[in-house]
C-alpha positions as YAML, in Angstrom:
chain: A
units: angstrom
residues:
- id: 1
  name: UNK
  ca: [-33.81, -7.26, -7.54]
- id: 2
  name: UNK
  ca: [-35.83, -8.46, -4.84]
- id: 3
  name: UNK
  ca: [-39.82, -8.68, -4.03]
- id: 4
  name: UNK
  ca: [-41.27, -9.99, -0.96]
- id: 5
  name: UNK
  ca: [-45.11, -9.73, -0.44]
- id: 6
  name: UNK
  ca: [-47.25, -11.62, 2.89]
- id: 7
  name: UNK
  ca: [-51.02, -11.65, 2.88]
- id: 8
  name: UNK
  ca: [-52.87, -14.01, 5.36]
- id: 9
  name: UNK
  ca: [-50.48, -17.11, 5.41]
- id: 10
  name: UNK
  ca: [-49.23, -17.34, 2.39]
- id: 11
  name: UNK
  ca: [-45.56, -15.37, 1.06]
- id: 12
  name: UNK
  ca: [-44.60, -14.56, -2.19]
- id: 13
  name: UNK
  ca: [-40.41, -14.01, -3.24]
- id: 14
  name: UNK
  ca: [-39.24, -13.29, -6.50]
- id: 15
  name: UNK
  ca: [-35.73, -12.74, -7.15]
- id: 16
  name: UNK
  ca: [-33.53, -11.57, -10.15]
- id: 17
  name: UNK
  ca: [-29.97, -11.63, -10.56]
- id: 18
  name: UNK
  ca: [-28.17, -10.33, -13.44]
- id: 19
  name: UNK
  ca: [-24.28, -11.47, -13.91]
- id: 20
  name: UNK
  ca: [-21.47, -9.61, -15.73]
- id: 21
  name: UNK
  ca: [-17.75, -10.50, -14.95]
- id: 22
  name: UNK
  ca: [-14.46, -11.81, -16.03]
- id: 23
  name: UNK
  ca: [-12.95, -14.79, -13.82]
- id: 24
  name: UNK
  ca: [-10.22, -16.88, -13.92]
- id: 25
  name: UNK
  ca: [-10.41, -20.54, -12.22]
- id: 26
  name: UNK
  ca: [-9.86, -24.27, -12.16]
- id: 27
  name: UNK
  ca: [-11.20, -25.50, -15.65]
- id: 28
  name: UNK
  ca: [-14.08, -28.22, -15.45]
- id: 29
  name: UNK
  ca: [-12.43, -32.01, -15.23]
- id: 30
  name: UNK
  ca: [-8.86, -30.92, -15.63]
- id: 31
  name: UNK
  ca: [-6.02, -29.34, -13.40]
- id: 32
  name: UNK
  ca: [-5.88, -25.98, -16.12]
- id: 33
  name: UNK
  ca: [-6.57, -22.78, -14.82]
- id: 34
  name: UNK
  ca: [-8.88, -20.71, -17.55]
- id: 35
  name: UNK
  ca: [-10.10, -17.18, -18.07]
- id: 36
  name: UNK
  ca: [-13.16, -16.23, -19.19]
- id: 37
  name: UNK
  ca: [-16.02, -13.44, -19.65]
- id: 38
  name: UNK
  ca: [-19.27, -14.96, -18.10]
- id: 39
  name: UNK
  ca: [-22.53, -13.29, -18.52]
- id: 40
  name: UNK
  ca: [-26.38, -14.86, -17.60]
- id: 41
  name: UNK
  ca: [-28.77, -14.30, -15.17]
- id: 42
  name: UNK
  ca: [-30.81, -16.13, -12.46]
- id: 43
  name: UNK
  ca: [-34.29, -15.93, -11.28]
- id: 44
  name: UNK
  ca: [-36.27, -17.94, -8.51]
- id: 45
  name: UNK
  ca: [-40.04, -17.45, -7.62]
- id: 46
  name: UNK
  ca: [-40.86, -19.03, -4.37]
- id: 47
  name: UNK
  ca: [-44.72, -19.73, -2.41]
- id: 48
  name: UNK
  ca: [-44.90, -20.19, 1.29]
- id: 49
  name: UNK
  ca: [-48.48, -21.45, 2.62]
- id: 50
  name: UNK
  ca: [-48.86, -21.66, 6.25]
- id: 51
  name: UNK
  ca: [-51.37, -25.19, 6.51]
- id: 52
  name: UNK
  ca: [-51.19, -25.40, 9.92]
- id: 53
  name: UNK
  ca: [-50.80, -22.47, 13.15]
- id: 54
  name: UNK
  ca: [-49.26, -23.64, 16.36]
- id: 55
  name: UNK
  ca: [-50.54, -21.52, 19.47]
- id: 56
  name: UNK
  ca: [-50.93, -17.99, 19.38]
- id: 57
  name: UNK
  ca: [-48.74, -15.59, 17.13]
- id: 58
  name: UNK
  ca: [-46.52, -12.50, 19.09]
- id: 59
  name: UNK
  ca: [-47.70, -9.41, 17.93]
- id: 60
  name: UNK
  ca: [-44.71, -7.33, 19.46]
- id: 61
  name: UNK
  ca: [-41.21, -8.13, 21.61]
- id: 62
  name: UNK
  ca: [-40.69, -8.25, 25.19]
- id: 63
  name: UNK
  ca: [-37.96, -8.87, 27.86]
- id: 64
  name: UNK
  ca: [-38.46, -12.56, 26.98]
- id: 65
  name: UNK
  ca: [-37.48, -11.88, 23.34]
- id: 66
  name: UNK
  ca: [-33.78, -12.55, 23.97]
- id: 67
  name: UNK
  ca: [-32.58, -15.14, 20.84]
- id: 68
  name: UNK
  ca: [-33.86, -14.41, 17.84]
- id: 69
  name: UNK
  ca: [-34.14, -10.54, 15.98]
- id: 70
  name: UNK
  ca: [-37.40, -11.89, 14.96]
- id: 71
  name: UNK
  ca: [-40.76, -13.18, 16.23]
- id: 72
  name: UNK
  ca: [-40.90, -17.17, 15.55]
- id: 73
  name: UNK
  ca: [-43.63, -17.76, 13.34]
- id: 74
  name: UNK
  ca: [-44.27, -21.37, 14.55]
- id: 75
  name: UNK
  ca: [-46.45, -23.96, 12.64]
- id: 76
  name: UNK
  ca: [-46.38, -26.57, 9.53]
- id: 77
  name: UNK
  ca: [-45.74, -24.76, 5.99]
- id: 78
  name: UNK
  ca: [-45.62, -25.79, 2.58]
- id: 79
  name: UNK
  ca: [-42.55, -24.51, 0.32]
- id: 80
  name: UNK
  ca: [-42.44, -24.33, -3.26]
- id: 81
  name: UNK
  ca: [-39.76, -22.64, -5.51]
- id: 82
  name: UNK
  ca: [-39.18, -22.38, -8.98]
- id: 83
  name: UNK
  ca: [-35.41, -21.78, -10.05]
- id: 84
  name: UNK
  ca: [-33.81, -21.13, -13.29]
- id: 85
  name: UNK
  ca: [-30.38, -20.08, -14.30]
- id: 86
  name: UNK
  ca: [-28.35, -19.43, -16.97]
- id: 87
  name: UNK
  ca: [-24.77, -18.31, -18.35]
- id: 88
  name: UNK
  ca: [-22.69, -17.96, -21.48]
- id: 89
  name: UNK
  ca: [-18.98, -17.93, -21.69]
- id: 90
  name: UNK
  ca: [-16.51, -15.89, -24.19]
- id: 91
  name: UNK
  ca: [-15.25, -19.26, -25.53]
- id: 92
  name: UNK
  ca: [-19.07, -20.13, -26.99]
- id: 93
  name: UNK
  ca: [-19.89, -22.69, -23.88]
- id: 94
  name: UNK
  ca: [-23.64, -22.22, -22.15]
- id: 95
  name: UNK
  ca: [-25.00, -24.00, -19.74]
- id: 96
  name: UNK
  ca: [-29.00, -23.57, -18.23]
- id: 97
  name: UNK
  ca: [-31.21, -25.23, -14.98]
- id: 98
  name: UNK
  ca: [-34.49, -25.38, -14.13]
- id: 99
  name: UNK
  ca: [-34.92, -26.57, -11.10]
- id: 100
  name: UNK
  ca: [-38.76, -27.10, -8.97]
- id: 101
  name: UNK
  ca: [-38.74, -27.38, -4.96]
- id: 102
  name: UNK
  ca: [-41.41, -28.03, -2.55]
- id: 103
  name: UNK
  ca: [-42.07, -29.64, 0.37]
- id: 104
  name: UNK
  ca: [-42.84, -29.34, 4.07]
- id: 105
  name: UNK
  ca: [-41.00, -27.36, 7.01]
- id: 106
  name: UNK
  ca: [-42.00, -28.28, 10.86]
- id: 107
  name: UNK
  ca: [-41.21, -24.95, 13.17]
- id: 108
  name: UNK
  ca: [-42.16, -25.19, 16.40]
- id: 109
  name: UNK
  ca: [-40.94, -23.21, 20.14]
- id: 110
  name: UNK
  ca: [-40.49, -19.58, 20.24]
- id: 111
  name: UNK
  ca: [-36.76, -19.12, 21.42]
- id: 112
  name: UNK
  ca: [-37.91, -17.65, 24.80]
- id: 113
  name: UNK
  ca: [-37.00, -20.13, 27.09]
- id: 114
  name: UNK
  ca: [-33.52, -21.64, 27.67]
- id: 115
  name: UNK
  ca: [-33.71, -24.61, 26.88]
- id: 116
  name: UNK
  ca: [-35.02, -26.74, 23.18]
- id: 117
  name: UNK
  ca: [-37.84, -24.15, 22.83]
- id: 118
  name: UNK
  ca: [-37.00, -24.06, 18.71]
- id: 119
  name: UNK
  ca: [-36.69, -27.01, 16.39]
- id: 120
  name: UNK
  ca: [-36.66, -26.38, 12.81]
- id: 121
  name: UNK
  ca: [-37.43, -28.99, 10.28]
- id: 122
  name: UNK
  ca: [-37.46, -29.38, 6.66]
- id: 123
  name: UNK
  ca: [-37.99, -31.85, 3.48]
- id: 124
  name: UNK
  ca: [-37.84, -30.54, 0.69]
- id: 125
  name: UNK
  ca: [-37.68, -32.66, -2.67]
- id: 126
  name: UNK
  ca: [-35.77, -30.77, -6.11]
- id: 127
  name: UNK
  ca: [-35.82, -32.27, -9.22]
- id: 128
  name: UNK
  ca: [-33.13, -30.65, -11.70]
- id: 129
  name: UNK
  ca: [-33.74, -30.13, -15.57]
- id: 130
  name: UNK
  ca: [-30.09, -29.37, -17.35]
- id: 131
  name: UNK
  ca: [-28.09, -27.92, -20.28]
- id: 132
  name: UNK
  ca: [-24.97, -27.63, -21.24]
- id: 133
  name: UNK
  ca: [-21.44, -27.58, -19.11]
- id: 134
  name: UNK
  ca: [-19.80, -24.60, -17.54]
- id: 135
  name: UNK
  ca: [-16.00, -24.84, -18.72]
- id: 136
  name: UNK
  ca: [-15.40, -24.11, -14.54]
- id: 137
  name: UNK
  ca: [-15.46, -26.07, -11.85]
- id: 138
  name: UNK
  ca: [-16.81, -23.70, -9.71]
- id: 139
  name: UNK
  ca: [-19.58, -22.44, -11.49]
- id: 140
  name: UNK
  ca: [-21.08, -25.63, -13.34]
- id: 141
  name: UNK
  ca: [-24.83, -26.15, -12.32]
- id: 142
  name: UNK
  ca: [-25.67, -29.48, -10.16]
- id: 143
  name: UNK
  ca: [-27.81, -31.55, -12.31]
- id: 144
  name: UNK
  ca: [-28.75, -34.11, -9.70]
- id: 145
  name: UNK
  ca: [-32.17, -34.43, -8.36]
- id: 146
  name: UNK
  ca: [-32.63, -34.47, -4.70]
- id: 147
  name: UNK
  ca: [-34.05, -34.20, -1.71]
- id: 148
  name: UNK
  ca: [-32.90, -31.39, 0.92]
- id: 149
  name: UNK
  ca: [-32.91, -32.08, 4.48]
- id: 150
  name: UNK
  ca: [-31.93, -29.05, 7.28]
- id: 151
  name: UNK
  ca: [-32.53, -29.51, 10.83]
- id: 152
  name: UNK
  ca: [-31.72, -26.16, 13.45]
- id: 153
  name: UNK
  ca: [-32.49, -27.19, 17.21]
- id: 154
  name: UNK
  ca: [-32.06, -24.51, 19.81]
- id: 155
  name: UNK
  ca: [-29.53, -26.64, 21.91]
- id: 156
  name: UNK
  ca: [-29.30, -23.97, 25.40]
- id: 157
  name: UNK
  ca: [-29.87, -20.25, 25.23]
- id: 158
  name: UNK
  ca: [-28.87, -18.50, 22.49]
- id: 159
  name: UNK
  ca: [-26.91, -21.57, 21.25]
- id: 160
  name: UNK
  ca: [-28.55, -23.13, 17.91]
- id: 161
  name: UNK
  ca: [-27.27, -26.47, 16.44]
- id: 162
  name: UNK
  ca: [-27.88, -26.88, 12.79]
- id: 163
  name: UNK
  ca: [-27.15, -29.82, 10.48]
- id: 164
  name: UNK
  ca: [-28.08, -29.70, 6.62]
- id: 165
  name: UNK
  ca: [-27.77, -32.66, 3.80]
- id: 166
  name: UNK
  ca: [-29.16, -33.95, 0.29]
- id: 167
  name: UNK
  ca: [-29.90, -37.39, -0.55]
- id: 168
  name: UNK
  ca: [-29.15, -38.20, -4.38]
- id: 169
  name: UNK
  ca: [-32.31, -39.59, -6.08]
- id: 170
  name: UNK
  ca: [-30.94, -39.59, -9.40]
- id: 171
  name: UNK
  ca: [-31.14, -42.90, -11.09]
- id: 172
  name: UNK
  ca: [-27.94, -41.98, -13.27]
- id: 173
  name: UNK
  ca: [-25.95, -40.86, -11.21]
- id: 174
  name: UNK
  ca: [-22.71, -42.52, -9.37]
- id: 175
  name: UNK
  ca: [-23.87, -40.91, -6.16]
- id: 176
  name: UNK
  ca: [-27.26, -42.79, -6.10]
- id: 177
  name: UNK
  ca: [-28.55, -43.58, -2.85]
- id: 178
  name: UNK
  ca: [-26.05, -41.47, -0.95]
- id: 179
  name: UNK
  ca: [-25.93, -38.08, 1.33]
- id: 180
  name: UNK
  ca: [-23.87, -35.36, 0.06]
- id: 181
  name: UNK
  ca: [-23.45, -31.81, 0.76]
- id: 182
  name: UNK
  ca: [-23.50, -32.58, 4.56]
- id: 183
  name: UNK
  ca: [-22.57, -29.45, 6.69]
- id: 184
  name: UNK
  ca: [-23.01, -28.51, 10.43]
- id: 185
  name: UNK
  ca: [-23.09, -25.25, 11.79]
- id: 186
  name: UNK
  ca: [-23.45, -23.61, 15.57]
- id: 187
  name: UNK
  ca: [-25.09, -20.35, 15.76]
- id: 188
  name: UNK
  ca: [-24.99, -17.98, 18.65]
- id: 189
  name: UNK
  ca: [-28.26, -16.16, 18.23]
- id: 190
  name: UNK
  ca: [-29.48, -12.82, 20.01]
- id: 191
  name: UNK
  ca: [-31.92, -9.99, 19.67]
- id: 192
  name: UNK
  ca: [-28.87, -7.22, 18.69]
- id: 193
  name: UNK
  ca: [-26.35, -10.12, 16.67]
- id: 194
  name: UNK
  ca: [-26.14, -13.25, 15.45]
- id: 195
  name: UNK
  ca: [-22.78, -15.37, 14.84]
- id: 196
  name: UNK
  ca: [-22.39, -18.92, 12.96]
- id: 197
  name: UNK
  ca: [-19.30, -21.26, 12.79]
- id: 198
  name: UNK
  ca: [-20.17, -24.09, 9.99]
- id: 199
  name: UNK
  ca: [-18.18, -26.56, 8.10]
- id: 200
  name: UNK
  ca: [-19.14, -27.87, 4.64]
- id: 201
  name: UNK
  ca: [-17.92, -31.21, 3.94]
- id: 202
  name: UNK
  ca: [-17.67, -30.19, 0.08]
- id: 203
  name: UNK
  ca: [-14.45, -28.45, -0.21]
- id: 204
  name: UNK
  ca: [-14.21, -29.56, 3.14]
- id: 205
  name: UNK
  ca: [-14.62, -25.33, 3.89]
- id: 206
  name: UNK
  ca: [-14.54, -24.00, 7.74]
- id: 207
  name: UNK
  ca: [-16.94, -20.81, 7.43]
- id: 208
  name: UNK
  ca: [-17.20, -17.81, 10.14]
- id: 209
  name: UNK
  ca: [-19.80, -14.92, 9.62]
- id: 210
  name: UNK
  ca: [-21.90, -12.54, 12.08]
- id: 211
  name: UNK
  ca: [-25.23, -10.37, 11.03]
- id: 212
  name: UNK
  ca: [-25.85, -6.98, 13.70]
- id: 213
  name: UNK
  ca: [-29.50, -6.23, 13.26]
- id: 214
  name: UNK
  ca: [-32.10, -3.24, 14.35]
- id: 215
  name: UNK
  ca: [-29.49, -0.22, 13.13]
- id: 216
  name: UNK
  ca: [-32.92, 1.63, 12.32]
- id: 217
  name: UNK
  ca: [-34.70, 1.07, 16.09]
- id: 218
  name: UNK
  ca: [-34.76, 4.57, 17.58]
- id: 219
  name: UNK
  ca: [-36.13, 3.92, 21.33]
- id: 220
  name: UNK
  ca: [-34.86, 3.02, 24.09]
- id: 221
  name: UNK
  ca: [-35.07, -0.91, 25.90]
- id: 222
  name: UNK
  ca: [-34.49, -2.11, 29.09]
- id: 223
  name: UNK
  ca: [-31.63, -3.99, 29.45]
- id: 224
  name: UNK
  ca: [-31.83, -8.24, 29.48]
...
């Protein structure tokens, strides 16, 4: 389940995922394969506050509108989020997070000229609370603390670069002082569509998807 609410400059999200399923997968620090029930749930509540407004805000599209399905809300925000997870396995193993965000995001440009009229920017510090190990690799819950660093820059048109990483801050961990989790990605971004190429360095994954927007607009637009 998912609720959104906007009032002023401020945004409210809540969502709620519940988790039922039986998977088979690499067991956690060893080459076995194991299979398991898994059931638990996940829940994050999240606060956007717009401190800061940069020019005025687009009430409606025009012919200009050509690179983004949405108006660019431009200005300085502050992000928290509250996250908390958890899941229980048919061989007695649990494992639980809570996790709190927050931090600032830069957006400025409105993606109407061609060239670097969008730069996205955010920092945003997470410190991780854990429980218990997942008996999967691919499921067990990050316990590091962090802080998360994206960058998107409108690069020409409807070409947008973006490059994401976190910087360990956990004292006990071996990855102390390091960047992990780096991955690039370049969007093609237009009113109708959207398509992304990214690579993730962990797994070292190659990822292709597309997004086709508007499917409820019922008039009629000039071409552009």
């Amino acid at each position: 389940n998912t609720y959104t609410s906007k009032k002023s400059n401020q945004e409210k999200k809540y969502n709620l995922i519940l988790d039922l399923g039986e998977f088979k997968g690499k067991g956690n620090n060893n080459n076995n394969y194991v299979d398991l029930s898994r059931y638990g749930f996940s829940s994050v509540f999240a606060n956007n506050y717009k401190l800061l407004n940069f020019g005025k805000i687009d009430k409606e599209y025009n012919i200009k509108n050509r690179y983004s399905s949405r108006l660019v809300d431009q200005g300085v925000f502050l992000n928290t989020k509250f996250s908390n997870g958890f899941y229980a396995y048919s061989n007695g193993k649990s494992q639980s997070i809570y996790s709190f965000e927050f931090g600032p995001k830069f957006v400025y440009g409105n993606l109407k000229e061609k060239l670097f009229d969008f730069t996205e920017l955010s920092i945003f510090p997470e410190f991780v609370l854990k429980n218990g190990i997942s008996p999967f690799e691919f499921d067990d819950f990050n316990n590091d603390s962090r802080i998360k660093l994206g960058l998107k820059q409108q690069i020409y048109g409807p070409f947008i670069l973006g490059i994401n990483s976190d910087y360990n801050i956990s004292n006990n961990s071996s990855n102390y002082g390091q960047f992990e989790n780096k991955k690039i990605s370049l969007e093609v971004s237009r009113r109708a569509y959207s398509m992304k190429l990214s690579y993730s360095e962990e797994g070292n994954v190659i990822y292709f998807g597309f997004d086709i927007f508007d499917f409820g607009y019922k008039n009629n637009s000039p071409s552009f």
